[in-house]
Backbone as XML, in Angstrom:
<?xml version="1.0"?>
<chain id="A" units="angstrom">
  <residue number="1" name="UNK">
    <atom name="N" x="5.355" y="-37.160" z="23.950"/>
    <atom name="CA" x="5.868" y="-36.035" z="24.676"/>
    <atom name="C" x="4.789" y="-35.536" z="25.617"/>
  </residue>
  <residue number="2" name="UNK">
    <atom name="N" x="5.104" y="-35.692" z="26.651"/>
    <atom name="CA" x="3.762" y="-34.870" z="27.981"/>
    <atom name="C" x="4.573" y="-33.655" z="28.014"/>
  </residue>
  <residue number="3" name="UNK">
    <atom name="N" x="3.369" y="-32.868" z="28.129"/>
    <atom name="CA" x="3.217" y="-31.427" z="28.566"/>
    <atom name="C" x="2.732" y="-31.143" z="29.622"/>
  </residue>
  <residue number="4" name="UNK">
    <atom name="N" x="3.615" y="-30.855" z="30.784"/>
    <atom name="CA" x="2.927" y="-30.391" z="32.261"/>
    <atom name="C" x="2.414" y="-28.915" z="32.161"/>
  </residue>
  <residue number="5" name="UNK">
    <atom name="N" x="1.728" y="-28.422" z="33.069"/>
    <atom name="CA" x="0.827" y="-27.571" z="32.917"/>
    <atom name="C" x="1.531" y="-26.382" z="33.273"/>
  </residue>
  <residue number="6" name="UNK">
    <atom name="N" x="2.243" y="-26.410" z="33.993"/>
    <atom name="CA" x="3.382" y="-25.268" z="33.966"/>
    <atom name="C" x="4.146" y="-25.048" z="33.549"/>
  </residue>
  <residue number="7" name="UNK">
    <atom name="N" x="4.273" y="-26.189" z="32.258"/>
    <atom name="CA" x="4.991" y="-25.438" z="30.866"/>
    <atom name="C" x="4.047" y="-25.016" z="30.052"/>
  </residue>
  <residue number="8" name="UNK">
    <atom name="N" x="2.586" y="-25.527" z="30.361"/>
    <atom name="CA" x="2.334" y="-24.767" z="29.192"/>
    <atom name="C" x="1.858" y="-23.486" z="29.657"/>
  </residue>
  <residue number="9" name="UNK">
    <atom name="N" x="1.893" y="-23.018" z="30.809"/>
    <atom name="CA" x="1.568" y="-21.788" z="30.866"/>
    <atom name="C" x="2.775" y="-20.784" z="30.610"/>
  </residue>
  <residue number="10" name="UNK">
    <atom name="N" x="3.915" y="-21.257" z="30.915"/>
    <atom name="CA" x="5.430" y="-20.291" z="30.950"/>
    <atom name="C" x="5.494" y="-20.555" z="29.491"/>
  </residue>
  <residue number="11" name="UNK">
    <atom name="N" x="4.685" y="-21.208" z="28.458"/>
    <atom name="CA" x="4.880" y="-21.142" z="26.693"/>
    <atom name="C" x="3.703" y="-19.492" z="26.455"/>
  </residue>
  <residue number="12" name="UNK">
    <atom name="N" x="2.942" y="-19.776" z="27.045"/>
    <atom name="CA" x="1.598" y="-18.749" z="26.649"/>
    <atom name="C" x="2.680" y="-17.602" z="27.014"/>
  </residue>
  <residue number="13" name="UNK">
    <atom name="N" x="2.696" y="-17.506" z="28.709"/>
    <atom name="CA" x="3.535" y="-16.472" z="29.010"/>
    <atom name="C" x="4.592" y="-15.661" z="27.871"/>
  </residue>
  <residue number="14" name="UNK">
    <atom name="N" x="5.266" y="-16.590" z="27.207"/>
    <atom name="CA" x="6.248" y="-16.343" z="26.508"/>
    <atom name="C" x="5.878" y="-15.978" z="25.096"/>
  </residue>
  <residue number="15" name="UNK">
    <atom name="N" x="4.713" y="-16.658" z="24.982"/>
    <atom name="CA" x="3.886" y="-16.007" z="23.693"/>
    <atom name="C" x="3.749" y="-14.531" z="23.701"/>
  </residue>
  <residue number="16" name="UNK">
    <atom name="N" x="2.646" y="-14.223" z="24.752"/>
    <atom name="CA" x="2.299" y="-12.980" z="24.975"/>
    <atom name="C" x="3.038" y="-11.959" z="25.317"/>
  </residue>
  <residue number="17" name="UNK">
    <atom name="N" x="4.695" y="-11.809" z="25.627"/>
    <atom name="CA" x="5.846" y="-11.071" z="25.577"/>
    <atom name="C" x="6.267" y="-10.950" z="24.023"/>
  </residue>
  <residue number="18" name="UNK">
    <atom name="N" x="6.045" y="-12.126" z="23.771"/>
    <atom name="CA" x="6.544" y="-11.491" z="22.045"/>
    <atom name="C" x="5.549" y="-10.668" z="21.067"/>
  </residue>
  <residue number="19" name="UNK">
    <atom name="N" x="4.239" y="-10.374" z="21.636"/>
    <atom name="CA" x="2.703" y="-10.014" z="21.336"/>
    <atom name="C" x="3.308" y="-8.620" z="21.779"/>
  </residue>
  <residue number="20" name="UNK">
    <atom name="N" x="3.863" y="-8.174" z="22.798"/>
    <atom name="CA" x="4.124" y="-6.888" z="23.151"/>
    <atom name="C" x="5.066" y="-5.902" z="22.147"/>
  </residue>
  <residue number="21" name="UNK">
    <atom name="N" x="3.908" y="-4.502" z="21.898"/>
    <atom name="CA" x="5.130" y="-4.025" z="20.984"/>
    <atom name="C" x="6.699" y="-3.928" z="21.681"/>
  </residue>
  <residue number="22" name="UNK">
    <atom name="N" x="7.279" y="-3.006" z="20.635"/>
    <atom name="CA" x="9.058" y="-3.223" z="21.007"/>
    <atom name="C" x="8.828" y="-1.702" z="20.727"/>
  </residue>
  <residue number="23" name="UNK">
    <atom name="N" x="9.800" y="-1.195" z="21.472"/>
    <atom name="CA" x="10.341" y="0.075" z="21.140"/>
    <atom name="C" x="11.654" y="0.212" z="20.201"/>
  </residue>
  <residue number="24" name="UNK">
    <atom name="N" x="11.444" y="1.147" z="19.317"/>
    <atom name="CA" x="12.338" y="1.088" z="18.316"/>
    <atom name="C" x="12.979" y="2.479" z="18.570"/>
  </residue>
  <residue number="25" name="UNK">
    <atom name="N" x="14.388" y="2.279" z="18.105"/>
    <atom name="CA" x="15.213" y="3.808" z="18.629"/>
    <atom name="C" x="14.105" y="4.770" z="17.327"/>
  </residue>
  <residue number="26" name="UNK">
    <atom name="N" x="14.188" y="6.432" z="17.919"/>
    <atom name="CA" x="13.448" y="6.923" z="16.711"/>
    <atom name="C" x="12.498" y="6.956" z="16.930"/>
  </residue>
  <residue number="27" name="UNK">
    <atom name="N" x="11.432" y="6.121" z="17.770"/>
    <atom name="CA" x="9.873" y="6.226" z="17.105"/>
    <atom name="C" x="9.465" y="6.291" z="18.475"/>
  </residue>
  <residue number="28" name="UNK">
    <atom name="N" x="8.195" y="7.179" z="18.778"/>
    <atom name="CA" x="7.183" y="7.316" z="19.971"/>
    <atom name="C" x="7.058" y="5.919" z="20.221"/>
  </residue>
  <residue number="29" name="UNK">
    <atom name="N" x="7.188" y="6.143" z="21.813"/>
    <atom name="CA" x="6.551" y="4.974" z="22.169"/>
    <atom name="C" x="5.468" y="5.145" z="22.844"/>
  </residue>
  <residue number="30" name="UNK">
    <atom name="N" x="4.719" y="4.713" z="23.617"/>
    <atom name="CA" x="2.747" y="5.188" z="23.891"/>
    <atom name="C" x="2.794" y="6.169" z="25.022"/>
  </residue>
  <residue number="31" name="UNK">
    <atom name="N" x="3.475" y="5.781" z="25.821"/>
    <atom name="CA" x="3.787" y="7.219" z="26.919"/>
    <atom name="C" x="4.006" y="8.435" z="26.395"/>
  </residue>
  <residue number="32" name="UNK">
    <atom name="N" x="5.080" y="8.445" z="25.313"/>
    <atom name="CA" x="5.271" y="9.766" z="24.280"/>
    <atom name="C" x="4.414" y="10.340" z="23.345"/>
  </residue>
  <residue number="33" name="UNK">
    <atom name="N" x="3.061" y="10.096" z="23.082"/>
    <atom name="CA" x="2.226" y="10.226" z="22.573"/>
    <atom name="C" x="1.643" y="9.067" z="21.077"/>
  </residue>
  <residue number="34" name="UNK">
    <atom name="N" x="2.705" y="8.267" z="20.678"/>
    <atom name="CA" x="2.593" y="7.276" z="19.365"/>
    <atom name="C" x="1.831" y="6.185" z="19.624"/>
  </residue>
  <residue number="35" name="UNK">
    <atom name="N" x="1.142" y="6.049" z="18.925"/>
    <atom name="CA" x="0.147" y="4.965" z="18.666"/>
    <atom name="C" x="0.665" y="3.391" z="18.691"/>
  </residue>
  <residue number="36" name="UNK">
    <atom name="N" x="0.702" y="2.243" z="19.304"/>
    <atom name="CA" x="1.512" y="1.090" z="18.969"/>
    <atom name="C" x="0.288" y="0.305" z="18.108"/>
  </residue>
  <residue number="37" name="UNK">
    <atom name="N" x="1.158" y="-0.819" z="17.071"/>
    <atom name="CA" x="0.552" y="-1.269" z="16.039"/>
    <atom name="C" x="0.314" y="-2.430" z="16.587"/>
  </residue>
  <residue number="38" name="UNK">
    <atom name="N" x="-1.318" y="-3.189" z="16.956"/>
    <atom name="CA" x="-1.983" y="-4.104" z="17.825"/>
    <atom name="C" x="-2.891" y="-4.824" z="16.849"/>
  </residue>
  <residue number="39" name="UNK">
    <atom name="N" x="-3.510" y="-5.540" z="17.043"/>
    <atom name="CA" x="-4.373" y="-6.487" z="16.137"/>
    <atom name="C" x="-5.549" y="-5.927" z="16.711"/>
  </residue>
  <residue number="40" name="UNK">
    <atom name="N" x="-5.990" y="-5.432" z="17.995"/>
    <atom name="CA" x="-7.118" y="-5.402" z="19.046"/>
    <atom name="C" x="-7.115" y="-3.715" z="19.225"/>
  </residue>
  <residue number="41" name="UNK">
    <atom name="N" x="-8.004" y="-3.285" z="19.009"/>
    <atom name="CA" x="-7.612" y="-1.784" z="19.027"/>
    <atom name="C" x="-8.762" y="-1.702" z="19.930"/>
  </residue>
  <residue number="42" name="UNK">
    <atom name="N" x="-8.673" y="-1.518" z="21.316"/>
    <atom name="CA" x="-9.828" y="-0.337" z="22.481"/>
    <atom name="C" x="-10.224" y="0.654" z="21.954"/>
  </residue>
  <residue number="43" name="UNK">
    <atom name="N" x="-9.890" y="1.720" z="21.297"/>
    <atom name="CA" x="-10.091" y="2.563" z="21.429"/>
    <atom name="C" x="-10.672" y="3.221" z="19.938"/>
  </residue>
  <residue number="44" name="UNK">
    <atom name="N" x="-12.273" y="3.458" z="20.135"/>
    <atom name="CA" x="-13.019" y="3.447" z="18.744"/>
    <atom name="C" x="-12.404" y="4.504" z="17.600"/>
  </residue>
  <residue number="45" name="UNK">
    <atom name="N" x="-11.928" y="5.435" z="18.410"/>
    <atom name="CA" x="-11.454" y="7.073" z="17.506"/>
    <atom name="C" x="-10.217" y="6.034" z="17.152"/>
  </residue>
  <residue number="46" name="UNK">
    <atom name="N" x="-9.239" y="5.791" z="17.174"/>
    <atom name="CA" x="-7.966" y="5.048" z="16.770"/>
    <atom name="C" x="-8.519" y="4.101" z="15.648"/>
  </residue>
  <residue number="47" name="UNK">
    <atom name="N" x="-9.258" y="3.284" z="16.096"/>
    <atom name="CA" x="-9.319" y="2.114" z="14.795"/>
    <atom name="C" x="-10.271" y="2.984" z="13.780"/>
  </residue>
  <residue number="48" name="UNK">
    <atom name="N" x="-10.923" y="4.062" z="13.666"/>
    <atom name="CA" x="-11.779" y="4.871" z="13.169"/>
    <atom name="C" x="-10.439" y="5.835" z="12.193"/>
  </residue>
  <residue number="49" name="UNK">
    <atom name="N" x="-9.328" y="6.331" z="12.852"/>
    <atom name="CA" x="-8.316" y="6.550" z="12.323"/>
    <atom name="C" x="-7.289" y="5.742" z="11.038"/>
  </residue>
  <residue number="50" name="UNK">
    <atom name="N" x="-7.418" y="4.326" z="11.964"/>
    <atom name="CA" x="-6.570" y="3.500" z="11.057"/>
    <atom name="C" x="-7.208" y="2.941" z="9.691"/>
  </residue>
  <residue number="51" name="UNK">
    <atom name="N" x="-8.580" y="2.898" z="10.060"/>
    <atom name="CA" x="-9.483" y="2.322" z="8.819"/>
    <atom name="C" x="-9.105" y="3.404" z="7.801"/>
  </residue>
  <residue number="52" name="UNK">
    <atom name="N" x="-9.981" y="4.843" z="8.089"/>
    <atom name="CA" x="-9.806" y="5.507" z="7.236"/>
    <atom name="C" x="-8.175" y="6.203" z="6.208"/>
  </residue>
  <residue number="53" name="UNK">
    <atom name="N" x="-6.893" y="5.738" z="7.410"/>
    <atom name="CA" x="-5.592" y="5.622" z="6.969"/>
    <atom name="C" x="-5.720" y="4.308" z="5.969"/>
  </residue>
  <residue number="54" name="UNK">
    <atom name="N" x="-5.851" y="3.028" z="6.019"/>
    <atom name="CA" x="-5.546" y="1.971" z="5.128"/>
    <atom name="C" x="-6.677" y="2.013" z="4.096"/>
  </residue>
  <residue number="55" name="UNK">
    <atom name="N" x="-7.791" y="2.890" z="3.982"/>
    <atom name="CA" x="-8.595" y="2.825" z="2.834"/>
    <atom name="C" x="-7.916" y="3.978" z="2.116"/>
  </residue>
  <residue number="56" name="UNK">
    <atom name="N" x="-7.539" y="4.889" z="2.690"/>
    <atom name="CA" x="-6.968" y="6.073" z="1.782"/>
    <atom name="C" x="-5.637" y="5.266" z="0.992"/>
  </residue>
  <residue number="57" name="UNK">
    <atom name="N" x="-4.808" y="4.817" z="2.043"/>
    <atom name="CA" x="-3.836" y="4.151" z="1.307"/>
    <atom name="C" x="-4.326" y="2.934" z="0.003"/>
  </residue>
  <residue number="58" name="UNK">
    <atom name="N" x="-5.451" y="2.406" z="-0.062"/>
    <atom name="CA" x="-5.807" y="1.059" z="-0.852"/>
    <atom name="C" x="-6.332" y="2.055" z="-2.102"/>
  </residue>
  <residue number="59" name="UNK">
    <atom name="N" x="-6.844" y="3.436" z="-2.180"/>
    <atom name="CA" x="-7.611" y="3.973" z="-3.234"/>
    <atom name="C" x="-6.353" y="4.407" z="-3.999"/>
  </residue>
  <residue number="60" name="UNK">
    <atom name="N" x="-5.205" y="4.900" z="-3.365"/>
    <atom name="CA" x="-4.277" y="5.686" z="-4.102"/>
    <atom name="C" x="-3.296" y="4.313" z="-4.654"/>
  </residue>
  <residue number="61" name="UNK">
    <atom name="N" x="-2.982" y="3.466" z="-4.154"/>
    <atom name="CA" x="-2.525" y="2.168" z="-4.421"/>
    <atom name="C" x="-3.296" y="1.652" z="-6.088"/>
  </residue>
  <residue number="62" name="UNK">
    <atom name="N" x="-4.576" y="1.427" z="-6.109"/>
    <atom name="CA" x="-5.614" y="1.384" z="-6.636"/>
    <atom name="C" x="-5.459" y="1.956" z="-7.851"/>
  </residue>
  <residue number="63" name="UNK">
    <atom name="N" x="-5.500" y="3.440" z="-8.003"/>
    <atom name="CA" x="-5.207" y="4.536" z="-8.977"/>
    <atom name="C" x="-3.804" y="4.610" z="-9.238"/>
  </residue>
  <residue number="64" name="UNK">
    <atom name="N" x="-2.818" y="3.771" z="-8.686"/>
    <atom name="CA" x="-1.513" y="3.728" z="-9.172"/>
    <atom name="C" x="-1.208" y="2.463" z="-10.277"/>
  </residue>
  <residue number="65" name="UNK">
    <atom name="N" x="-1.731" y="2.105" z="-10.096"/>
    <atom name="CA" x="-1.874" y="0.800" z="-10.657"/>
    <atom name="C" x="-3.070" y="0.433" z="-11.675"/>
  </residue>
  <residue number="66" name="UNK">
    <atom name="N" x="-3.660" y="1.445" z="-11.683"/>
    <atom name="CA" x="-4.941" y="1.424" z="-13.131"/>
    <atom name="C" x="-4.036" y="2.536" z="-13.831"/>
  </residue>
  <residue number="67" name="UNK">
    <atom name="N" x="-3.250" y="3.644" z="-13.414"/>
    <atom name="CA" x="-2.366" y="4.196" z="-14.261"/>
    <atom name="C" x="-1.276" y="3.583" z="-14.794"/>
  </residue>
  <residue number="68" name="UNK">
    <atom name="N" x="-0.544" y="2.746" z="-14.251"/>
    <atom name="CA" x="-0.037" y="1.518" z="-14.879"/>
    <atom name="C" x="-0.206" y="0.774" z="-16.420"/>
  </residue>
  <residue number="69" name="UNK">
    <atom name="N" x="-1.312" y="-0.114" z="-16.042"/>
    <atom name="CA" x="-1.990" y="-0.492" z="-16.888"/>
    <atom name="C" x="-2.518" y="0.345" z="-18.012"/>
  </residue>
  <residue number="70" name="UNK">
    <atom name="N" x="-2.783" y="1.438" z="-18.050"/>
    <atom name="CA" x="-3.448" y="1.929" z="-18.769"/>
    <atom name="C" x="-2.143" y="2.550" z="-18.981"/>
  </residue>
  <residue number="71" name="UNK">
    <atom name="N" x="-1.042" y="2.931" z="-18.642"/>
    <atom name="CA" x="-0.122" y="3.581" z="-19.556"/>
    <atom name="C" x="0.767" y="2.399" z="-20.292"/>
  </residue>
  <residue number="72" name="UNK">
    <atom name="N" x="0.942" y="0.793" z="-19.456"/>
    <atom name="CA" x="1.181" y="0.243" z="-20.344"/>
    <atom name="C" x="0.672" y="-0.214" z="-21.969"/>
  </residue>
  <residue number="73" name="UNK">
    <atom name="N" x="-0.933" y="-0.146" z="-21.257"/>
    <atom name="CA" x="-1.441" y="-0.066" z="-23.121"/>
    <atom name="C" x="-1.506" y="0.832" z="-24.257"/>
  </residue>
  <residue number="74" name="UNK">
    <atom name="N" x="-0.964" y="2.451" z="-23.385"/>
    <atom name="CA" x="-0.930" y="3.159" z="-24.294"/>
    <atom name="C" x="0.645" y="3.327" z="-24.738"/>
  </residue>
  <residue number="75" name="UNK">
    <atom name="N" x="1.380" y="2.442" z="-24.566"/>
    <atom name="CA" x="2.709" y="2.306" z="-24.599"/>
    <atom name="C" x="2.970" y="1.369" z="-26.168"/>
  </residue>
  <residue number="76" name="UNK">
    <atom name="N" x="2.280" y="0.244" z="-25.261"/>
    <atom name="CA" x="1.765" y="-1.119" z="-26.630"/>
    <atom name="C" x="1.277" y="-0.594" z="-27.932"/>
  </residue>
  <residue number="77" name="UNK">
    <atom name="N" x="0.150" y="0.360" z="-27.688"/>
    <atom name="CA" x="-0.209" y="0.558" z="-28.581"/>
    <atom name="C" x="0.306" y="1.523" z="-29.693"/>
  </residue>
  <residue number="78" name="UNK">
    <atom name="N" x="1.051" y="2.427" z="-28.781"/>
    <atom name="CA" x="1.898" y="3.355" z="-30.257"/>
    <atom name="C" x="3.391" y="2.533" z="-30.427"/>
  </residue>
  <residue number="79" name="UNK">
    <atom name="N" x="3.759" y="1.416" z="-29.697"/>
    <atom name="CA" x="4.505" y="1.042" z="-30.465"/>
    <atom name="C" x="4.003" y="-0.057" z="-31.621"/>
  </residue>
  <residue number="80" name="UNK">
    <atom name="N" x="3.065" y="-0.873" z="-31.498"/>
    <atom name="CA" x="2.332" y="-1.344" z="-32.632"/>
    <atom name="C" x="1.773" y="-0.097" z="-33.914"/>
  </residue>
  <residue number="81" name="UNK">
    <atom name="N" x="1.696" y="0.987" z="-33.223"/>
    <atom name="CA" x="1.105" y="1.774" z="-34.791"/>
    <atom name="C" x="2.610" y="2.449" z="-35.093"/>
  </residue>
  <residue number="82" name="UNK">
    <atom name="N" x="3.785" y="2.484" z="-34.426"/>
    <atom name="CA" x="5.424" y="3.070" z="-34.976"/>
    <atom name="C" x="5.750" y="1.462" z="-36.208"/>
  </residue>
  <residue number="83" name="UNK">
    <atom name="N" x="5.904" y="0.825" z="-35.479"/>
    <atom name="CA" x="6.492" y="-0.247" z="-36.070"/>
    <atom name="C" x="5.595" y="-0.817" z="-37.013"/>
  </residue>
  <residue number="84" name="UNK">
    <atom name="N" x="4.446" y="-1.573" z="-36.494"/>
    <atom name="CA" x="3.352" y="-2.405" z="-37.687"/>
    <atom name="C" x="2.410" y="-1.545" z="-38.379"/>
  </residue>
  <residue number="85" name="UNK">
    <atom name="N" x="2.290" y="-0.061" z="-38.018"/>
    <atom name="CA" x="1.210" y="0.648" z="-38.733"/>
    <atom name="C" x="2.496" y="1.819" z="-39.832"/>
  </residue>
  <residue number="86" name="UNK">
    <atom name="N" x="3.411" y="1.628" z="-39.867"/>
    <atom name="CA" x="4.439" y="2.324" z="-40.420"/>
    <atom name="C" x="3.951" y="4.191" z="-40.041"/>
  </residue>
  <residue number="87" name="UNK">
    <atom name="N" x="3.673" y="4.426" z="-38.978"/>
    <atom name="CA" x="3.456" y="5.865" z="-38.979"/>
    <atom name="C" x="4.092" y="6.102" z="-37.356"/>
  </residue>
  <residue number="88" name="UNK">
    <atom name="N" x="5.308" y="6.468" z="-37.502"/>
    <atom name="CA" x="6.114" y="6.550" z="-36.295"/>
    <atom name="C" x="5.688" y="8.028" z="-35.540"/>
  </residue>
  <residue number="89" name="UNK">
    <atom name="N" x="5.633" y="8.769" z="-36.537"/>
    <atom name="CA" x="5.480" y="10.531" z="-35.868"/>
    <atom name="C" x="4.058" y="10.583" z="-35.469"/>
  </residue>
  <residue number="90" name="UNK">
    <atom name="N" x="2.913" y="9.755" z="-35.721"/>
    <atom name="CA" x="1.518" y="10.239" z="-35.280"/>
    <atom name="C" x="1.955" y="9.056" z="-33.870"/>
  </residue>
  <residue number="91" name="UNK">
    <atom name="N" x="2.632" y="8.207" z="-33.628"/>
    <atom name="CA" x="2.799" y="7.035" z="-32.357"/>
    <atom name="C" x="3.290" y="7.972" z="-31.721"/>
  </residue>
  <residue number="92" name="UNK">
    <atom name="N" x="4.704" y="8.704" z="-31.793"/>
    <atom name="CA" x="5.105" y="9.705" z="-30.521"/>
    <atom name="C" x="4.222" y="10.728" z="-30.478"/>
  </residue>
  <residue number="93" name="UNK">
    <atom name="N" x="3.459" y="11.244" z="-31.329"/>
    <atom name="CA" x="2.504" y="12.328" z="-31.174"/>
    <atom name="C" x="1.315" y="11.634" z="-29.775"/>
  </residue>
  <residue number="94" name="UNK">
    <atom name="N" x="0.886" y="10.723" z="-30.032"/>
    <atom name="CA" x="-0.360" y="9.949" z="-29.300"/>
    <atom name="C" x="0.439" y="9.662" z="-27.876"/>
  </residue>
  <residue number="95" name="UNK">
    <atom name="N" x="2.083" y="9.184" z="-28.005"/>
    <atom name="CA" x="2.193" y="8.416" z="-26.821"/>
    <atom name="C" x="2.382" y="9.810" z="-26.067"/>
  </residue>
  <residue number="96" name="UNK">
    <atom name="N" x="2.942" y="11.280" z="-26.388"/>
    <atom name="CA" x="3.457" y="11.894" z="-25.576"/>
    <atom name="C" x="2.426" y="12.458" z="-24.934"/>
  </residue>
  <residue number="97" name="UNK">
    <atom name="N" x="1.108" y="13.062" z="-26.130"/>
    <atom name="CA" x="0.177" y="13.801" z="-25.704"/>
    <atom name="C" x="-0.952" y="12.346" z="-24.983"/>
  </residue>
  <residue number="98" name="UNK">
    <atom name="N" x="-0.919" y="11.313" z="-25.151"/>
    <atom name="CA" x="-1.818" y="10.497" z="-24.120"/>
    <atom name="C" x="-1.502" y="10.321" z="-22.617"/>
  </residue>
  <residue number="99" name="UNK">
    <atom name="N" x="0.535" y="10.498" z="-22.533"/>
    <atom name="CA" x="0.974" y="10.035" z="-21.357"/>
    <atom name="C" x="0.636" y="11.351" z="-20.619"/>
  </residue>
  <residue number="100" name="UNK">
    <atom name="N" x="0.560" y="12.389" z="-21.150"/>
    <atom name="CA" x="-0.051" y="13.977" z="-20.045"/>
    <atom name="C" x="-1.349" y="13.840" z="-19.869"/>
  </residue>
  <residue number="101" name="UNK">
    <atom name="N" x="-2.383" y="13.011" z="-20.609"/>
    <atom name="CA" x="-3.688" y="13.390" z="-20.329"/>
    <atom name="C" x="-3.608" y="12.233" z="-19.642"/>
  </residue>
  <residue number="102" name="UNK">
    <atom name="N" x="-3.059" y="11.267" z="-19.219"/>
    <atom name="CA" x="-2.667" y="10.109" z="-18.306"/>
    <atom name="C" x="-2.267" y="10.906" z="-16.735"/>
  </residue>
  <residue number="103" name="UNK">
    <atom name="N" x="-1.577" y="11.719" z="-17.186"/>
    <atom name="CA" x="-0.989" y="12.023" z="-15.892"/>
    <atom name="C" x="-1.973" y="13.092" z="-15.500"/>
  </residue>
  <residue number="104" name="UNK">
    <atom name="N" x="-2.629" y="14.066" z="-16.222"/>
    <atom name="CA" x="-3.737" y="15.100" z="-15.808"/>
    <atom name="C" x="-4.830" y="14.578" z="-15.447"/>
  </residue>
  <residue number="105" name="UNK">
    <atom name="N" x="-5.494" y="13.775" z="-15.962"/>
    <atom name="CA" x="-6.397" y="12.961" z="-15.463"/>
    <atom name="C" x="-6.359" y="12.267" z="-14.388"/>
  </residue>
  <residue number="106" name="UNK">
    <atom name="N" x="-5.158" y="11.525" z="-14.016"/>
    <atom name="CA" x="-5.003" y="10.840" z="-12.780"/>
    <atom name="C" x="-4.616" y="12.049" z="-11.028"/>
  </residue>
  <residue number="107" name="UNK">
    <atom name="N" x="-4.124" y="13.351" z="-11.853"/>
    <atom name="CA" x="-3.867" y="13.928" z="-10.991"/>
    <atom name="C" x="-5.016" y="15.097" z="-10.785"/>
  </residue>
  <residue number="108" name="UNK">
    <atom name="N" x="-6.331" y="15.245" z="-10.978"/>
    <atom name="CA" x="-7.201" y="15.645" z="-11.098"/>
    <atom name="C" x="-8.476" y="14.726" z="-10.245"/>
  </residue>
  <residue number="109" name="UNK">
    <atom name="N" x="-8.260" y="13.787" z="-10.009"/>
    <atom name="CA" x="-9.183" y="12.255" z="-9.798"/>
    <atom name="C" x="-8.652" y="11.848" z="-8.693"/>
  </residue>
</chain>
């Protein structure tokens, strides 16, 4: 297959139109003051913005998901001491009062 050179430029061309954001009904577009979402950001205060937006988002992500885990084991574990430790009322005692110091702790942090 040959490729003449003025297809491959009307391919790039056609690349770089689909590289262009889109306006979506609803949302600023850059004349209106909204930010468009680029791989290449000019402008240092903006990507200085977005960093500190996707690290805030990765810490709370982060802490959602170590609360997770950690409420799944405290889940595991009073149902292993209801069922295999035969003491059902100290398991809901632990799971109810662990799942608030789960949730006070995480919402404190």
């Amino acid at each position: 297959m040959t490729v003449f050179m003025s297809e491959g430029i009307a391919a790039c061309e056609d690349a770089r139109n689909l590289a262009r954001p889109v306006a979506f009904p609803g949302h600023l577009s850059e004349a209106q003051g909204g930010i468009a979402m680029v791989d290449a950001l000019d402008d240092p205060h903006v990507a200085a913005q977005e960093l500190r937006a996707h690290v805030q988002t990765f810490h709370s992500f982060s802490k959602l998901v170590l609360f997770a885990i950690l409420h799944i084991g405290l889940v595991m574990a009073c149902l292993a001491l209801a069922f295999l430790g035969n003491s059902p009322l100290i398991a809901l005692i632990l799971g109810i009062g662990g799942t608030a110091a789960l949730i006070a702790a995480f919402a404190v942090f």
